[in-house]
N, C-alpha and C positions, 0 to 999 in steps of 0.2 A: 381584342377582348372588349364587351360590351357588359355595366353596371349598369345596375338601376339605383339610381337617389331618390327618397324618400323625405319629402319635408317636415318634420314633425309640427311644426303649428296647422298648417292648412292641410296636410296630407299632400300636395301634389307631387306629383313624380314626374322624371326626366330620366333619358338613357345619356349616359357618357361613353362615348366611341374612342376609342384610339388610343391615344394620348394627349385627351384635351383634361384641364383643366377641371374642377366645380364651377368654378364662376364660367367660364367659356362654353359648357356642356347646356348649364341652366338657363343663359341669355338666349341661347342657339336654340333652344326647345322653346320660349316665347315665357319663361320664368320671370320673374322683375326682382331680382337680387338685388339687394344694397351694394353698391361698390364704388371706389372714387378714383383710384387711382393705375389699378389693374396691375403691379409691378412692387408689391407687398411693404410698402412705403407706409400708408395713411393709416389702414389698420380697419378701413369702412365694413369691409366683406367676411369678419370675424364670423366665423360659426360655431359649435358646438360638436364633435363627432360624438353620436349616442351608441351607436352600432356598427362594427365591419372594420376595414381596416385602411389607411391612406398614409401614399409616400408622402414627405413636403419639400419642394423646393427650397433652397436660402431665401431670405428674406432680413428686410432690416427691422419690421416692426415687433418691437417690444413686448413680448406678455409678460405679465406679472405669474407670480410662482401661482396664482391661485387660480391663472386663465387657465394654467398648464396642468395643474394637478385636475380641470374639470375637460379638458381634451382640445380644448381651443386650438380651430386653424383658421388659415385664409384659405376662403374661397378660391382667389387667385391664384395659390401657389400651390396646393393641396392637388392629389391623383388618386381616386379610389381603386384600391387595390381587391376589393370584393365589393357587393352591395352594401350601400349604406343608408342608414337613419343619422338624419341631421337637424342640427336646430339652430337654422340660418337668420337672418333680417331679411323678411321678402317683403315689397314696398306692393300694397294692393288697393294703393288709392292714389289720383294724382295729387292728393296734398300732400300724401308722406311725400314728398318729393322735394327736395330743395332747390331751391332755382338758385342758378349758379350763373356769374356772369366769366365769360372764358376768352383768352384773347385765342384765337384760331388762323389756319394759312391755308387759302387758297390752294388746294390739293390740285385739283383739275377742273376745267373749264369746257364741256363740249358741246356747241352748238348742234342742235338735233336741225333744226329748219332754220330759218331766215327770222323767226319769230320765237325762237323756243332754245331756252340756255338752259341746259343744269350744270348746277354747281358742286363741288364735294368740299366739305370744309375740314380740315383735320385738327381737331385738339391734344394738348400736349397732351402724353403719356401718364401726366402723373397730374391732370386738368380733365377729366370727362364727361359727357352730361347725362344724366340720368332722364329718359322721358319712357313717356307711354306712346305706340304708335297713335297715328293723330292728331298729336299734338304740333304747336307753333312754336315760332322763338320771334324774338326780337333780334333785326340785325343791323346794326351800325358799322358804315363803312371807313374808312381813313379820313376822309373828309368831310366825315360828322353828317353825313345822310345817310337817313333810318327806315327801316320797311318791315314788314311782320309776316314772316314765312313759313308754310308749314313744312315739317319737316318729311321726307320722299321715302328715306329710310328708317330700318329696324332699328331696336336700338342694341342688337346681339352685338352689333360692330358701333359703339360711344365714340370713338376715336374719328371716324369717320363718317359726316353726315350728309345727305344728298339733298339739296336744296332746285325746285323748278322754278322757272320765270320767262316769261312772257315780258315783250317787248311791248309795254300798253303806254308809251309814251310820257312817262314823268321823270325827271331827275333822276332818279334811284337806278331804273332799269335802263335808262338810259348811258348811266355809268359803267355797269354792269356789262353792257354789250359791247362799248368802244372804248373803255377805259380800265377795268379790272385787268390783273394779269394773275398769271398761276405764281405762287411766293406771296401773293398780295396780304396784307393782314385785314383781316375781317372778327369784330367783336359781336358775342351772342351772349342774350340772355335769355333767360326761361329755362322750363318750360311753360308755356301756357296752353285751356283748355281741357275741355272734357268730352272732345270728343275720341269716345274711346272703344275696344269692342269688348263686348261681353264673355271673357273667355269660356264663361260657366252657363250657359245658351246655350243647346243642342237644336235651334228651327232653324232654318234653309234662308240664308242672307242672301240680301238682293242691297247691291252695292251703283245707286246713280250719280255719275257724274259730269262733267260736264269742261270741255277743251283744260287746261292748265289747273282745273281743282282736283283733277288726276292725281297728285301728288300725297294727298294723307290715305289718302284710298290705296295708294300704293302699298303703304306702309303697312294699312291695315290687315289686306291680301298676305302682305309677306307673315304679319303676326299668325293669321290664320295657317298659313301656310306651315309656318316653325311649331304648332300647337298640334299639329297634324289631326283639326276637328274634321269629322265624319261626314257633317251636314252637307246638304248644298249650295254651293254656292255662285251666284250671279253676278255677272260686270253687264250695265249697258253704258257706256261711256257717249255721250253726244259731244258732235264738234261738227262746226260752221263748215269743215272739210276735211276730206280723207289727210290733208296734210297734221288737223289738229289733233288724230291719233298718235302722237309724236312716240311713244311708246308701243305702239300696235304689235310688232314683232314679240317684247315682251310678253304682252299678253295673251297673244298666240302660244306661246310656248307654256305659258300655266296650263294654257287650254288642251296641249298636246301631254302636258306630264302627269294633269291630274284630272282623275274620274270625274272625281266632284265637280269642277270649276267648268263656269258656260259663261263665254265671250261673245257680248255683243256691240260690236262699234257700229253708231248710227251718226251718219255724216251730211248735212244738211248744206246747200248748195249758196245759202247766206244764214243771217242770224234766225234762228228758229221763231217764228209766231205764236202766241200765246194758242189759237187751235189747231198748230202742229201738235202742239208739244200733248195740250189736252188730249188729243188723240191718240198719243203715244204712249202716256201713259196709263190710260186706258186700257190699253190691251196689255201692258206690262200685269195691273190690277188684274187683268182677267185671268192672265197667266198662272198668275199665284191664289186664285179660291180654292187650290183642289188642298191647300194645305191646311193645318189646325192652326199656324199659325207662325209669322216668319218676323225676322227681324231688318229693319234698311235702313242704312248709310248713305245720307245723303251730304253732295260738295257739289255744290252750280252757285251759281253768280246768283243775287240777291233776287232776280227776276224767276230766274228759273226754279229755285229753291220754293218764293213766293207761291205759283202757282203748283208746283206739285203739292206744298200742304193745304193750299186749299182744297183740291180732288183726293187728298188723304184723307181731310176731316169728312169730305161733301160722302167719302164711300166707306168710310171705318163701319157703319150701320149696315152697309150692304153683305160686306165683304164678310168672308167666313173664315174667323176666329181672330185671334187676338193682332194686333199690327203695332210694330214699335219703331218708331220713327226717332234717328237718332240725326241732327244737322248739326256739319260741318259749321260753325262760327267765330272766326277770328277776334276774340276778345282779349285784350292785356290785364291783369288782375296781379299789383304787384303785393309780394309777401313780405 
């Protein structure tokens, strides 16, 4: 049996399948619900029922006689039994966000290449982090060495976050490769950043990346993905070699599941030259004039980033209709 939820502040809507949850139903559709501890303890995910009807699971958190006389549930523990109108806490800025510092374990560790780890990191149950895809954390290891990573995954699944890393030769990632183990404890804080996607955009995104900054981009695709927008949408992922597609199978498979989604790995035989790259992105620009106007996601190395806003700004006059240029930038801003 499938509901439809109805957010009364913003209006948006999400379908509930099965026997999920509100909170599990609305993270799952790319919604940004308040929640903190997902197992009805803290009380974050409090909503409002206006309309329709909903089972509730036990829980421990307390309403007062006056939450109750106005229909007050959790998110988490709630199942709607018909369609409904709700009047939730939906977080639609990354400030409403509170950056939360979480001690985390070492879930799983799988070396994709010779160069290329990811990590899963699992926060307690009743410890979660609330971000927007795109964004980064801070990560402090056991041994008090720190590195600022963005995060791989959605955030439908808090519990569970996918961190990439390349093997770029400092301390940190050097630990990482020949020292971390799975059980490890690893400390995060954040989130930080604003690189985010516009979920209220309907032009045709073009997502460039560029070997290991693959990673918020991932995120982003999955948001898009969970949001099930309409538009078009573009990967060209560049990397020094077919090996730095470390992901490529995935990507291939969005490309097999979804109409919209166009996969292009461009694999360059050493580090790309400033009129490689001009020239590439050139015919990317040319690709996209037949639009009124699109949006792009950019994550490359400081170099690469460099030069493509310059041939953004040098063809924004050329180029036909409007071009919104959104860059990936690792900045710490604490609150």
């Amino acid at each position: 049996m499938s509901y439809r939820i109805t957010l009364a502040g913003s209006g948006h809507q999400f379908q509930v399948e099965g026997n999920e949850t509100l909170l599990e139903a609305g993270l799952r559709s790319g919604i940004h619900l308040r929640y903190g501890c997902n197992n009805g303890n803290c009380g974050d995910c409090r909503a409002k029922l206006l309309e329709g009807e909903v089972s509730n699971a036990f829980h421990d958190f307390p309403f007062t006689e006056a939450e109750k006389m106005q229909h007050s549930l959790l998110l988490c523990r709630s199942y709607p039994r018909s369609d409904l109108v709700i009047e939730a806490n939906e977080i639609l800025a990354a400030h409403e966000i509170v950056q939360r510092k979480i001690k985390t374990r070492v879930a799983k560790r799988e070396l994709i290449n010779p160069t290329t780890l990811l990590l899963q990191l699992r926060t307690p149950r009743t410890r979660l982090l609330e971000f927007f895809p795109g964004q980064h954390i801070e990560v402090t290891l056991a041994n008090g060495l720190k590195a600022d990573l963005p995060i791989a995954s959605c955030p439908c699944n808090g519990m569970m976050l996918q961190l990439h890393t390349c093997r770029e030769g400092n301390d940190f990632n050097d630990y990482l490769f020949t020292e971390l183990k799975q059980g490890d404890s690893v400390t995060i804080f954040g989130p930080f950043g604003d690189f985010m996607l516009d979920g209220e955009s309907r032009r045709p995104i073009l997502f460039i990346t560029e070997g290991i900054h693959f990673a918020p981009v991932k995120s982003l695709i999955e948001q898009c993905i969970n949001l099930d927008l309409p538009q078009s949408l573009q990967l060209w992922w560049l990397a020094e070699s077919p090996q730095g597609h470390y992901l490529d199978n995935h990507c291939r498979s969005w490309e097999v599941a979804l109409d919209n989604f166009h996969y292009h790995p461009i694999a360059f035989t050493a580090a790309p030259q400033p009129p490689l790259l001009d020239q590439l992105f050139r015919q990317i620009f040319q690709q996209l004039q037949h639009h009124t106007g699109y949006d792009i996601y950019l994550s490359a190395s400081s170099e690469t980033a460099n030069l493509f806003q310059q041939l953004h700004l040098k063809l924004r006059g050329d180029a036909s209709g409007d071009l919104v240029l959104r860059h990936h930038k690792r900045t710490i801003t604490r609150s």
